[in-house]
VOLUMRO-52569 format. One record per residue (C-alpha): x, y, z. Coordinates in steps of 0.5 Angstrom, whole numbers. Example, Ala and Ser with C-alpha at 12.3 -4.5 7.8 and 13.67 -1.06 7.14 Angstrom:
<sites>
+-------+-------+-------+
|    xx |    yy |    zz |
+-------+-------+-------+
|    25 |    -9 |    16 |
|    27 |    -2 |    14 |
+-------+-------+-------+
</sites>
This chain:
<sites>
+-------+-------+-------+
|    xx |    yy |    zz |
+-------+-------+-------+
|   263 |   381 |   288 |
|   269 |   377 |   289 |
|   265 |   372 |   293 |
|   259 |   372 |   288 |
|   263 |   370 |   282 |
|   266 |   365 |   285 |
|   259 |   363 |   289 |
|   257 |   363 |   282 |
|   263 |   359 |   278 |
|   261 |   353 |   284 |
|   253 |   354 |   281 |
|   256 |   353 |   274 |
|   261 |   348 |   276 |
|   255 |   344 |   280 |
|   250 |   345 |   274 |
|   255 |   341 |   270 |
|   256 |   336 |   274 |
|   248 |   335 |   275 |
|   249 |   335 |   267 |
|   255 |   330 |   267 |
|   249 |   326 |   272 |
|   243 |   326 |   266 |
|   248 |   323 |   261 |
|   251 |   318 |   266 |
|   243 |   316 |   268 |
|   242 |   316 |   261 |
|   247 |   311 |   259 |
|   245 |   306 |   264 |
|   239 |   306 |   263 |
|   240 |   305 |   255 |
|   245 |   299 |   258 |
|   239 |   297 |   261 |
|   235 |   297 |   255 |
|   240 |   293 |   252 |
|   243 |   288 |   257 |
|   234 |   287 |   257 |
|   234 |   286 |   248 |
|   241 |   281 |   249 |
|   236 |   277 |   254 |
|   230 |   277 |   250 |
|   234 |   275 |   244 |
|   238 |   269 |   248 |
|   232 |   267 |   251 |
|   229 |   267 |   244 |
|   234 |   263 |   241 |
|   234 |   258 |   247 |
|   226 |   257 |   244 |
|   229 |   255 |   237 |
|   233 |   251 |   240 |
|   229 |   247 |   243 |
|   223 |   247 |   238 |
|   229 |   245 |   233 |
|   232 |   239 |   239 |
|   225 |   237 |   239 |
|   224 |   236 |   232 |
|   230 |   233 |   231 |
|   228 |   228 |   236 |
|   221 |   227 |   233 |
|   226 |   225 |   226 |
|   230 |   220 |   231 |
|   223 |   217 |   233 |
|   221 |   216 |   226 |
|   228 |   213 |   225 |
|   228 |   208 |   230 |
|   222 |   205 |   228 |
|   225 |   205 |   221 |
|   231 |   201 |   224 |
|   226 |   196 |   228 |
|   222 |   195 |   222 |
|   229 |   193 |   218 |
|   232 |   189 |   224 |
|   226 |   185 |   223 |
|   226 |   183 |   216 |
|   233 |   180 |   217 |
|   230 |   176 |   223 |
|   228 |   170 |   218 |
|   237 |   170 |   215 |
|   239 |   170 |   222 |
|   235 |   165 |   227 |
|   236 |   160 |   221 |
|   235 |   154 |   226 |
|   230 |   156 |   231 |
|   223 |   153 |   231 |
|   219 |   158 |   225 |
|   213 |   159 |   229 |
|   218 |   162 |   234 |
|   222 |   166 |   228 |
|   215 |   169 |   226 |
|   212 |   170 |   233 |
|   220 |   176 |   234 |
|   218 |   178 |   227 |
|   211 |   180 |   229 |
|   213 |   183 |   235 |
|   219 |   187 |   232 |
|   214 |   189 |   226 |
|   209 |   191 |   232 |
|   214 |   195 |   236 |
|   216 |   199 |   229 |
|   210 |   201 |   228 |
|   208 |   203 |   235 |
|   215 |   208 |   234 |
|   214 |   210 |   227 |
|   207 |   212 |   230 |
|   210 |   215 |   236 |
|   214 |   219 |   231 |
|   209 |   222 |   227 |
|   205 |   225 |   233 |
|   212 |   229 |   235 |
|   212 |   232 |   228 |
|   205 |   234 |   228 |
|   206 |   237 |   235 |
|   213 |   240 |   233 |
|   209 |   244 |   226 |
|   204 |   247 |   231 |
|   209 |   249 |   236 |
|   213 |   253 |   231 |
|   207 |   255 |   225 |
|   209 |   250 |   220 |
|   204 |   248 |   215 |
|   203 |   241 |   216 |
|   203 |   235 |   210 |
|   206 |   240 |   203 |
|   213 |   236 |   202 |
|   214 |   230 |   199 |
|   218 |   228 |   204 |
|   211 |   229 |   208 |
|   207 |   225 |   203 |
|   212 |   220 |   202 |
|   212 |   218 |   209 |
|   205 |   218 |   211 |
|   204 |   213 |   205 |
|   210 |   209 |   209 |
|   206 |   209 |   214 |
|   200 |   207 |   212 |
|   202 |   202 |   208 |
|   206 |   199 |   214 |
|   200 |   199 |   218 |
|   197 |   195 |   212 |
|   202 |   190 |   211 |
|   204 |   189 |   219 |
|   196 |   187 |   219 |
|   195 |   182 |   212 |
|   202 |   179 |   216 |
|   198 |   178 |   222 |
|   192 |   175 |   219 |
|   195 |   170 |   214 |
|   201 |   168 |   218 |
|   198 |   168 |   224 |
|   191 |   167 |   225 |
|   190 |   159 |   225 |
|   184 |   158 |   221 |
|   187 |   161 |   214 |
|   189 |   155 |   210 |
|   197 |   154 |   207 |
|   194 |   155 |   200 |
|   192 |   162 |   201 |
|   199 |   162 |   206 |
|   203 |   161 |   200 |
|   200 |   165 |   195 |
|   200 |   171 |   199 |
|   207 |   170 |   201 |
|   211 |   172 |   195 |
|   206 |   178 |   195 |
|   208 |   179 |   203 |
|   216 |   179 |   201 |
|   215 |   184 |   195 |
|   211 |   189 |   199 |
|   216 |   189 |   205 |
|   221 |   190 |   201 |
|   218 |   195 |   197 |
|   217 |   199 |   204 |
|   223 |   198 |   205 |
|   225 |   202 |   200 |
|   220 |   207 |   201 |
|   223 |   208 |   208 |
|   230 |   210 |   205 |
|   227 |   214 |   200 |
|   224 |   218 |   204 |
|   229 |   218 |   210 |
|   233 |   222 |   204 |
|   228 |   227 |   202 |
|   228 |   228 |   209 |
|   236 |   229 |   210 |
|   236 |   235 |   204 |
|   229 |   238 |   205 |
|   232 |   239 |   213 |
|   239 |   242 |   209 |
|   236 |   246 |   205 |
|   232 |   249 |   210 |
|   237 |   250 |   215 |
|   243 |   252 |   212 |
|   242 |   253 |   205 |
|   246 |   260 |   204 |
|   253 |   255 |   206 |
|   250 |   248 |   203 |
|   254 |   250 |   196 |
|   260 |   251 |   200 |
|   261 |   245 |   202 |
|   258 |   246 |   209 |
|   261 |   240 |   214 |
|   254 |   239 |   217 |
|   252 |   238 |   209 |
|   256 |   234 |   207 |
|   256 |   229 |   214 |
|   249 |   229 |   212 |
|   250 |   227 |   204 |
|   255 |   220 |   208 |
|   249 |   218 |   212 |
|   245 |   219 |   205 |
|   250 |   215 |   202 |
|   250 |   209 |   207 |
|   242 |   209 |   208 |
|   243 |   208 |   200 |
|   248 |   202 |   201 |
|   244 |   199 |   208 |
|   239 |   198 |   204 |
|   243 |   194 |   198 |
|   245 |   190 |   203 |
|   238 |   188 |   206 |
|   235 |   187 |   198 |
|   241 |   183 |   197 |
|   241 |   178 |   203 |
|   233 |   179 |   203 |
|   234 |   174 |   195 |
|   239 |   171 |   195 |
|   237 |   164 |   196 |
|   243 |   161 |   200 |
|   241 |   166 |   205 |
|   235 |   163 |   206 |
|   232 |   160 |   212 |
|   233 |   152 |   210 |
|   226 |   148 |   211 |
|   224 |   143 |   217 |
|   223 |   136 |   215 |
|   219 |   137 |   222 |
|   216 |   143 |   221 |
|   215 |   140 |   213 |
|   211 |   134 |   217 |
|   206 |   139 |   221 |
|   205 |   144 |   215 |
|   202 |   137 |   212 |
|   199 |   136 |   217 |
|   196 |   143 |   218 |
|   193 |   142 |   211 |
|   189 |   137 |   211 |
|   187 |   139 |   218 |
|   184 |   146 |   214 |
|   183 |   144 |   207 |
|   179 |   136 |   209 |
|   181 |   130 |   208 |
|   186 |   126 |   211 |
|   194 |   126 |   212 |
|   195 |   119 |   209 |
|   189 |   121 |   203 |
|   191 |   127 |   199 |
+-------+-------+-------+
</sites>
């Protein structure tokens, strides 16, 4: 009898093992639900991550081009002594680069919101920047035929001139405009429950806001003030007589 309760106290001691085994197996198997939901999770938030690097890199293409196109505006105060048909063509070509940027960009935007399911064109920093961008593209072309094609006459050159620097300067403020609503429309999606609080990724956001504001004083400050204009040619003056008569009739030495 002896040997049976024992034989019997080893069963129960065996069972209860075999128990300590389940809840063992069982726990591993939970760790290993969870070690997987830890590796979705990083693999999710490694997809967010780059869809917000991808969106930040579109938002950087968008800005090149809105820094080329403000390089090019200043090209006219800064070659003051180079040949104006040279000054021209680099103004031109840094507009052209601009715009194919510029470009460039948008496309990467529309490819990040249908990635991510973001509703395209219902911001008004979306509405502003595609008007930009038109407008650009409208202005770059009208640059092209009056300054650059030779069969426009010098009467039809100066009347659109003035109207050409208003709209450039009008789309350089467009371009900062829009470029701020970008900033905040980025901050409140991004970290409104700490934008109040002086976040420090909100506020290094309102400095580059502010330095936009006051790059863009400078440009409109050099871009009329008439000592920084370009001076005129005597030779230059000369040849655009000359281009003229060629165009208008008649002859150089007879009005």
């Amino acid at each position: 009898m002896g040997v049976l309760e024992a034989v019997s106290a080893d069963m129960g001691v065996l069972e209860a093992v075999s128990a300590d085994m389940g809840v063992l197996e069982a726990a591993l198997a939970d760790m290993g639900v969870l070690e997987a939901a830890l590796a979705d999770m990083e693999g999710r938030g490694s997809a967010a991550a780059d869809m917000e690097g991808r969106g930040s890199a579109a938002a950087d293409m968008e800005g090149r081009g809105a820094a080329e196109a403000d390089m090019a505006i200043l090209v006219y105060r800064v070659f003051r002594n180079e040949t104006k048909r040279n000054v021209k063509l680099l103004h031109g070509i840094i507009h052209l680069l601009a715009l194919i940027i510029s470009i460039v960009g948008v496309v990467a935007v529309f490819d990040f919101h249908k990635a991510a399911n973001i509703p395209d064109m219902y911001s008004l920093h979306s509405w502003c920047g595609m008007a930009t961008l038109v407008l650009f593209c409208v202005q770059w072309v009208m640059g092209l035929l009056f300054f650059l094609f030779p069969g426009m006459s010098s009467r039809l050159r100066s009347m659109y001139l003035p109207i050409h620097m208003f709209c450039g300067l009008t789309l350089l403020l467009m371009a900062i405009g829009t470029s701020l609503l970008g900033i905040t429309e980025k901050l409140l999606f991004s970290i409104t429950s700490t934008y109040s609080l002086f976040a420090p990724e909100g506020m290094l956001a309102n400095v580059l806001g502010i330095l936009l504001v006051l790059y863009g004083g400078v440009l409109c400050y050099l871009m009329t003030r008439e000592e920084y204009r370009r001076p005129p040619n005597p030779e230059e003056e000369t040849l655009s007589v000359h281009f003229k008569t060629l165009t208008e009739g008649g002859s150089p030495g007879f009005p």
